[in-house]
Every structure is written in structure tokens, then in C-alpha cells.
The first five atom37 places (N, CA, C, CB, O) and aatype in JSON, in Angstrom:
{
  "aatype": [20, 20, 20, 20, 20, 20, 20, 20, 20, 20, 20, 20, 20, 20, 20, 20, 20, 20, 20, 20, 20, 20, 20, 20, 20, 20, 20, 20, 20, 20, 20, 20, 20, 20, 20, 20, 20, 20, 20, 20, 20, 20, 20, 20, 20, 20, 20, 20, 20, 20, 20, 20, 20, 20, 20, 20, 20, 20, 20, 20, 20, 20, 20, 20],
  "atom_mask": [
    [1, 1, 1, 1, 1],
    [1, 1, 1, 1, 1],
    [1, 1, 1, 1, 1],
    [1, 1, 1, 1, 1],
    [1, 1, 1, 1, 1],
    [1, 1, 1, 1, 1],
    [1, 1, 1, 1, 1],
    [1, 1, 1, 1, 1],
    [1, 1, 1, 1, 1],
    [1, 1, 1, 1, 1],
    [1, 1, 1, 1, 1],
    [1, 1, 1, 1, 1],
    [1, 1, 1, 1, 1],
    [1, 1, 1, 1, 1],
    [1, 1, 1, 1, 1],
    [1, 1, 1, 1, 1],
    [1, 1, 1, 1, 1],
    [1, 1, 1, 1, 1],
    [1, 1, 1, 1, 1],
    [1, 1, 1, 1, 1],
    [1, 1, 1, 1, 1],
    [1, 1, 1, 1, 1],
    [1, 1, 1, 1, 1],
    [1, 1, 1, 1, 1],
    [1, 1, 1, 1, 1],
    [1, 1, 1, 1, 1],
    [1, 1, 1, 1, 1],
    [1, 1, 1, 1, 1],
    [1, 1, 1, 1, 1],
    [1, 1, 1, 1, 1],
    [1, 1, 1, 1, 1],
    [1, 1, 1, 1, 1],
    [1, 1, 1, 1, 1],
    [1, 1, 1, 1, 1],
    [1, 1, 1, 1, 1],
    [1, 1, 1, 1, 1],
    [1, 1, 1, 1, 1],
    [1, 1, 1, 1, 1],
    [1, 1, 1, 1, 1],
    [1, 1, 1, 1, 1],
    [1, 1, 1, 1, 1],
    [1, 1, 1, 1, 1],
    [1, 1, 1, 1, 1],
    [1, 1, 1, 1, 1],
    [1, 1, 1, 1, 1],
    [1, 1, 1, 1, 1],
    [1, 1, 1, 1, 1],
    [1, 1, 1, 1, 1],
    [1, 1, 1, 1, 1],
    [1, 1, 1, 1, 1],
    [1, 1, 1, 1, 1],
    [1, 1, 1, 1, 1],
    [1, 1, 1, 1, 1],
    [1, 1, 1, 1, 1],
    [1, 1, 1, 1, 1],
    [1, 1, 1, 1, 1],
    [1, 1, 1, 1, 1],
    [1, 1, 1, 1, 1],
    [1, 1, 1, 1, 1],
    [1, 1, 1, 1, 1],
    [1, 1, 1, 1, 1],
    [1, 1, 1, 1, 1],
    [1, 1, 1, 1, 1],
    [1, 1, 1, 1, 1]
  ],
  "atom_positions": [
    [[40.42, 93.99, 101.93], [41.81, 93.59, 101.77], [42.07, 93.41, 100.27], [42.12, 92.27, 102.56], [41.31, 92.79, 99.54]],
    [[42.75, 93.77, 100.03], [43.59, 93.36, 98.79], [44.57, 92.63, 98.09], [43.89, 93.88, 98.58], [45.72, 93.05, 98.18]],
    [[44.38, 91.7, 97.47], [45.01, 90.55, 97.23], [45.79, 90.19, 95.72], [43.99, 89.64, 97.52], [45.16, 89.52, 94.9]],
    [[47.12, 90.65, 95.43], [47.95, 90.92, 94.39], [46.72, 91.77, 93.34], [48.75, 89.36, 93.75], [46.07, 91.34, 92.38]],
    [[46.74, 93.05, 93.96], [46.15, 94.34, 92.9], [44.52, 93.75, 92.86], [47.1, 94.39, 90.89], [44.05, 94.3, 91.86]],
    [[43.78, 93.16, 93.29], [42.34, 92.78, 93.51], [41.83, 92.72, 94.73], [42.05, 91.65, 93.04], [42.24, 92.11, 95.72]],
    [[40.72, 93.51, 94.57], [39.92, 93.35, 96.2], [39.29, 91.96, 96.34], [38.5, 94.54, 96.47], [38.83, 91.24, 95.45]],
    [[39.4, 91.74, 97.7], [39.1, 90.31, 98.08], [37.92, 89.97, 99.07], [40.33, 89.76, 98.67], [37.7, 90.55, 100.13]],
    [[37.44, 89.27, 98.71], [36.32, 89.87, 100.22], [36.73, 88.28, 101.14], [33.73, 90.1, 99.69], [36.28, 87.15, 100.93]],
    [[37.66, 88.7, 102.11], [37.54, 87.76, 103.24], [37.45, 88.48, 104.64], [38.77, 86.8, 103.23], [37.91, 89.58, 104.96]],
    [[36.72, 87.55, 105.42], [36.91, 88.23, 106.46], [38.32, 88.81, 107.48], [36.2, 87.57, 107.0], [39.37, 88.2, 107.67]],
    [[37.98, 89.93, 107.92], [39.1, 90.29, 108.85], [39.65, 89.53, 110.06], [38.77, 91.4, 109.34], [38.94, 88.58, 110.4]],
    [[40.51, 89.69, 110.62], [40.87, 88.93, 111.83], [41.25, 87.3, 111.43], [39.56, 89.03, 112.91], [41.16, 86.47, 112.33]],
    [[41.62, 86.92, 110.25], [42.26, 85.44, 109.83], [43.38, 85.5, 109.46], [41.68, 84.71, 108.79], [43.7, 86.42, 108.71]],
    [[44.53, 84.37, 109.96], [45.68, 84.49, 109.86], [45.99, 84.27, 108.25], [46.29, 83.62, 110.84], [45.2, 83.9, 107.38]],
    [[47.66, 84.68, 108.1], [47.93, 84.32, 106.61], [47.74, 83.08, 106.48], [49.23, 84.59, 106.06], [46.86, 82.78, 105.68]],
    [[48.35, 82.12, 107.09], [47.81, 80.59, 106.92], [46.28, 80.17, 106.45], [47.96, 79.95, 108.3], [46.02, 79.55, 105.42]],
    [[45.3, 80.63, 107.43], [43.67, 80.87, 107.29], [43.88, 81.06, 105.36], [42.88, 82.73, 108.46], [44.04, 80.23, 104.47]],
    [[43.8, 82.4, 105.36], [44.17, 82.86, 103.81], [44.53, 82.04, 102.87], [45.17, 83.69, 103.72], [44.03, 82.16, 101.75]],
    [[45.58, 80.96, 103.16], [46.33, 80.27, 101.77], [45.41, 78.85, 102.25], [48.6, 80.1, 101.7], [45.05, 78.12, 101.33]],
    [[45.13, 78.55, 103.37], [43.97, 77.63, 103.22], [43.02, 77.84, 102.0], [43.16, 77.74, 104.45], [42.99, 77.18, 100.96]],
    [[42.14, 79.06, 102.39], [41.44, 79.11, 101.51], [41.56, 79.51, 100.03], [40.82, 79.59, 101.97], [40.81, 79.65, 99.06]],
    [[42.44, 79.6, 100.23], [43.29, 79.94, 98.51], [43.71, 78.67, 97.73], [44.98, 80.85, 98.66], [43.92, 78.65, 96.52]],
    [[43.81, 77.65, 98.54], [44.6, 76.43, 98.29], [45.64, 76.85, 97.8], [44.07, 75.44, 97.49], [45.78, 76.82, 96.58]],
    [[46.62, 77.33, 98.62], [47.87, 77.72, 98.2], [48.83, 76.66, 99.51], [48.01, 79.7, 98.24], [48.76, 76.38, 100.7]],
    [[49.61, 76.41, 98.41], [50.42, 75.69, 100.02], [51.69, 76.8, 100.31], [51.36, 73.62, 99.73], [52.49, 77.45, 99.63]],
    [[51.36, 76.6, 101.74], [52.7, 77.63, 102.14], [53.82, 77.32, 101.97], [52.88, 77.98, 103.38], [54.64, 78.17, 102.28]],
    [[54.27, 76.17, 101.49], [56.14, 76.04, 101.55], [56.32, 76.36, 100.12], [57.0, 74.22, 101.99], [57.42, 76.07, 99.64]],
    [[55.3, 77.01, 99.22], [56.19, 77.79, 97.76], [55.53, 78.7, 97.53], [56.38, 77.06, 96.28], [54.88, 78.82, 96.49]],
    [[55.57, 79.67, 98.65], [55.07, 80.8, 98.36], [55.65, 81.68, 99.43], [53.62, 80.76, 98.25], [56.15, 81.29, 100.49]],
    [[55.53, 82.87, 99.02], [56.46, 83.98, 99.98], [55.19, 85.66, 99.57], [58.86, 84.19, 99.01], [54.91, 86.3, 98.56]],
    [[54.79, 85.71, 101.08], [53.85, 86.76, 101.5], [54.36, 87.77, 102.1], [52.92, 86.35, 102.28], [54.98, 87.94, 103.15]],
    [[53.79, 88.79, 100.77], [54.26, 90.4, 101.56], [52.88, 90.74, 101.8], [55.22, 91.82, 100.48], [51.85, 90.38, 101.23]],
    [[53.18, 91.86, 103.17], [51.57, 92.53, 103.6], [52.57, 94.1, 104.16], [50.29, 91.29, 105.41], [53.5, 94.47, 104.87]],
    [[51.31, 94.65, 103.01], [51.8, 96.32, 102.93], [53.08, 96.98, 102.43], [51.84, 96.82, 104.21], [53.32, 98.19, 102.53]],
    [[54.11, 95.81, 101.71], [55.12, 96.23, 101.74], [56.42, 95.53, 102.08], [54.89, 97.02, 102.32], [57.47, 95.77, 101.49]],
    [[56.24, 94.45, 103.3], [57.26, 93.86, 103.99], [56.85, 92.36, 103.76], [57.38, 94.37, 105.54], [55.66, 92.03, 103.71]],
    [[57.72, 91.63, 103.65], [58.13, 90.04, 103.72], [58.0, 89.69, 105.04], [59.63, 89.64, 103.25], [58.55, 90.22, 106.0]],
    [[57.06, 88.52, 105.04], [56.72, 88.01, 106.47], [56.61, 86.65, 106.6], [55.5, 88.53, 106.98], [55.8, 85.82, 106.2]],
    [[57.96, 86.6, 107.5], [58.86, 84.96, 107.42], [57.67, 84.21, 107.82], [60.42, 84.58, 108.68], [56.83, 84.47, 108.68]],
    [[57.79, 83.18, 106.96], [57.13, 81.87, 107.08], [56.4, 81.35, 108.66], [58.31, 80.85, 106.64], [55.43, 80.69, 109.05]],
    [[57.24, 81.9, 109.08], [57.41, 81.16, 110.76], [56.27, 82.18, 111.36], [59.39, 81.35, 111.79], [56.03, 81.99, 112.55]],
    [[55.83, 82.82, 110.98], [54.77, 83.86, 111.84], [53.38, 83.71, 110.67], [55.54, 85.95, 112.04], [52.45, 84.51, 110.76]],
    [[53.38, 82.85, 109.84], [52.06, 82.73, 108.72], [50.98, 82.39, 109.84], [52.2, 81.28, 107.28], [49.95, 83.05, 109.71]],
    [[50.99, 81.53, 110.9], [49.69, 81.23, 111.74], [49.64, 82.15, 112.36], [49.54, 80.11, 112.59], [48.46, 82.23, 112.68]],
    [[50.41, 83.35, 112.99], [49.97, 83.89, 113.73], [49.95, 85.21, 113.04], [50.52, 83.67, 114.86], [49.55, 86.2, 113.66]],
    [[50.28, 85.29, 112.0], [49.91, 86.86, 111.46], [48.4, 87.36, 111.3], [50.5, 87.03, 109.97], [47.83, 86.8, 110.36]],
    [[47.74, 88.13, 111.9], [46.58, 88.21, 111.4], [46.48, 89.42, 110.57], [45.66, 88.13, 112.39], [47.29, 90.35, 110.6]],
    [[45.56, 89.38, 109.91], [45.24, 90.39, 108.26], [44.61, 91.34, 108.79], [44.18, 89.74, 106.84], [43.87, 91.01, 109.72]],
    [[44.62, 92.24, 108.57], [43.21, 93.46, 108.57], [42.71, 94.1, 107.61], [43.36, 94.6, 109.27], [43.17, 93.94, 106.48]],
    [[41.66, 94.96, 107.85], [41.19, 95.14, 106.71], [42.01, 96.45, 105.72], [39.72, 95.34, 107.05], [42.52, 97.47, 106.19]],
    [[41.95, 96.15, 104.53], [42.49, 97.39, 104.24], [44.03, 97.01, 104.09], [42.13, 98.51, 105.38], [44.54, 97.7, 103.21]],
    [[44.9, 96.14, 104.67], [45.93, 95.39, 103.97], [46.05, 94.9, 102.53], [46.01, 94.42, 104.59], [45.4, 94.02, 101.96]],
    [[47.16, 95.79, 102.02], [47.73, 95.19, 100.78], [48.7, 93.3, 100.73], [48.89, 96.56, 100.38], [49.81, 92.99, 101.17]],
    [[47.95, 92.73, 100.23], [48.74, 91.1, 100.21], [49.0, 90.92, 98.86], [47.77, 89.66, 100.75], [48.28, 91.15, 97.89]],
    [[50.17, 90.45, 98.93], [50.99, 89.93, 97.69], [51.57, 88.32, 97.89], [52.37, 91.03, 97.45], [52.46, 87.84, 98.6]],
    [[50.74, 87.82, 97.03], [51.51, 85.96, 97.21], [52.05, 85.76, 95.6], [49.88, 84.22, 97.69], [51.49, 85.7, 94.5]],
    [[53.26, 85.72, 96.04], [54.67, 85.27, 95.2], [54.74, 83.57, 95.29], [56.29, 86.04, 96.06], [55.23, 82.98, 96.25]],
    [[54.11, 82.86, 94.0], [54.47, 81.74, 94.25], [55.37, 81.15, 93.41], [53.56, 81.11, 94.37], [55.4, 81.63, 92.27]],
    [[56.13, 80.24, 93.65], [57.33, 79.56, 92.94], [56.99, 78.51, 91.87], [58.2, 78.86, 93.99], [56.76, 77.54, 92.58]],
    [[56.88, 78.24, 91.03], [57.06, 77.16, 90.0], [58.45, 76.65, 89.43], [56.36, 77.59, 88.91], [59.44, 77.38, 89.32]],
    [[58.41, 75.54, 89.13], [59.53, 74.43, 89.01], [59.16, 74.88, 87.11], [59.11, 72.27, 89.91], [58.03, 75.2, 86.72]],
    [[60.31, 74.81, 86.27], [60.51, 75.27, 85.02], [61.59, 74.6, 84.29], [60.72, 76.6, 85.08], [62.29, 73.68, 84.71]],
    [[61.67, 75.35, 82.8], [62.61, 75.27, 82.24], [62.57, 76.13, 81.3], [62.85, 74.22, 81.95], [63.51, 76.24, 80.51]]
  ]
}
């Protein structure tokens, strides 16, 4: 899998949630594309990854 332009070695068959667990990413500021498409928040536990999926995590920071 591939994870913003880097190969990643996690296992297959774990949801996006699984993923930002182990990323320590929290899901309410971040927005996940896989292959291409935006995939609403509301399906992160049940999306599962495969192998060979392109992932992109867009996360938000507070600025000025």
C-alpha cells in the first residue's frame, strides 16, 4: 500500500480507522482519499485497505 507517495508496509485487510490508529492520526482533521476518491468519514471503520491501494491523508492545521 501506499501512503501519500511512500510504500508502507501494513498489513492488508485493516480498516482506515485501524490505519490512523496506527499513524496516530486523529480522524476528525483529516480527510482520506484511496485511489483517487474521498471517503466520508462515516465509512473510516468499515473501509478496508488492500493491497496495492494508493492512500492520501490530508490533514488540517489551525494557522495564521
Amino acid at each position: 500500500m501506499i501512503i501519500n507517495g511512500k510504500e508502507g508496509s501494513f498489513e492488508t485487510g485493516i480498516t482506515i480507522k485501524e490505519l490512523l490508529m496506527k499513524l496516530e492520526l486523529n480522524e476528525k482533521i483529516v480527510v482520506i482519499e484511496i485511489n483517487h476518491k474521498i471517503v466520508p468519514k462515516k465509512q473510516y471503520s468499515s473501509f478496508v485497505l488492500n493491497e496495492g491501494d494508493k492512500v492520501e491523508i490530508v490533514s488540517f492545521m489551525a494557522g495564521g
